[in-house]
N, C-alpha and C positions, 0 to 999 in steps of 0.2 A: 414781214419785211417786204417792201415793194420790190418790183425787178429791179428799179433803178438804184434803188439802194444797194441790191445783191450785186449788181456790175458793177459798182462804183467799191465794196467790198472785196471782192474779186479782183479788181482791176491794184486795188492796194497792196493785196495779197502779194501778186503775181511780182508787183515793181521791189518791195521790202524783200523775198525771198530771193529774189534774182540778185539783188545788192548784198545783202545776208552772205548768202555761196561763194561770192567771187570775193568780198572782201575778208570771210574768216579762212577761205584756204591758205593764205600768206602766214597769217597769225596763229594759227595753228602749227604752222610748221617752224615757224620762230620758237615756240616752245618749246618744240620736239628736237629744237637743237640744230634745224637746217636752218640758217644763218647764211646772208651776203658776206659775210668777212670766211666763212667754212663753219663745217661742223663743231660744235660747242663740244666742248672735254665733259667728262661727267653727263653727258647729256644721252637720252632716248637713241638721236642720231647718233651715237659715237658706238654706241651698245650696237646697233645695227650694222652700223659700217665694218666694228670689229668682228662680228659673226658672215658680214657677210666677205669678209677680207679671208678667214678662217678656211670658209668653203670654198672659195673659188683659189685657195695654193698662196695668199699673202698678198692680192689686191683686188678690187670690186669694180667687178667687169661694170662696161660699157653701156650702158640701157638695163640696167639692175634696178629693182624699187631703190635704192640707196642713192644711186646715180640722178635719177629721176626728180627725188624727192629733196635731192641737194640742189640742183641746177633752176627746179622751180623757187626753190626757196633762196637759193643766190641772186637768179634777174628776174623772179615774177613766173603768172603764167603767161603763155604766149596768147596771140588775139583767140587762135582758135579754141584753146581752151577755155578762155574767159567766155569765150560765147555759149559754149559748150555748157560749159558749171552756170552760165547765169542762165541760159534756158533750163536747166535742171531745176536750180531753183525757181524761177519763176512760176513753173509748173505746178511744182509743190507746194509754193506759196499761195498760187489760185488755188487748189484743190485744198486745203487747208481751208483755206476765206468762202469758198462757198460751203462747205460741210458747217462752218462757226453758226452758231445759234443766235 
């Protein structure tokens, strides 16, 4: 494979991974039940919140994974983590495409 080929694979890599990251964090937490309308009943989240309501005396503190993990999944992530999760990915994504055969 030429260099140009390998940057221009690389360069794919990096743009798909970084998109990949930032848009299955939502979606993934949609499943698990973090929900904009709140936590879905029967759901992962609800299992969580009740364990973590248990331990903390009958409600889930303030900056708790539950907390966290509801708030992103109510309004999104914020800029900085989007930039955050998509340099993460993208990262991955290059190093991924340059290793591919």
């Amino acid at each position: 494979m030429s260099n140009m080929s390998k940057v221009a694979l690389v360069a794919v890599g990096a743009t798909v991974g970084g998109a990949i990251a930032v848009t299955s964090v939502p979606a993934v937490l949609g499943v698990a039940g973090f929900t904009k309308a709140g936590i879905a009943g029967g759901s992962m989240a609800a299992k969580m919140m009740s364990a973590a309501a248990v331990a903390n005396g009958g409600g889930v503190a303030s900056g708790s994974l539950v907390a966290v993990l509801q708030s992103v999944g109510a309004g999104g992530l914020s800029t900085m983590a989007s930039t955050a999760l998509g340099s993460a990915g993208s990262a991955l994504g290059s190093i991924l495409a340059y290793w591919a055969k």
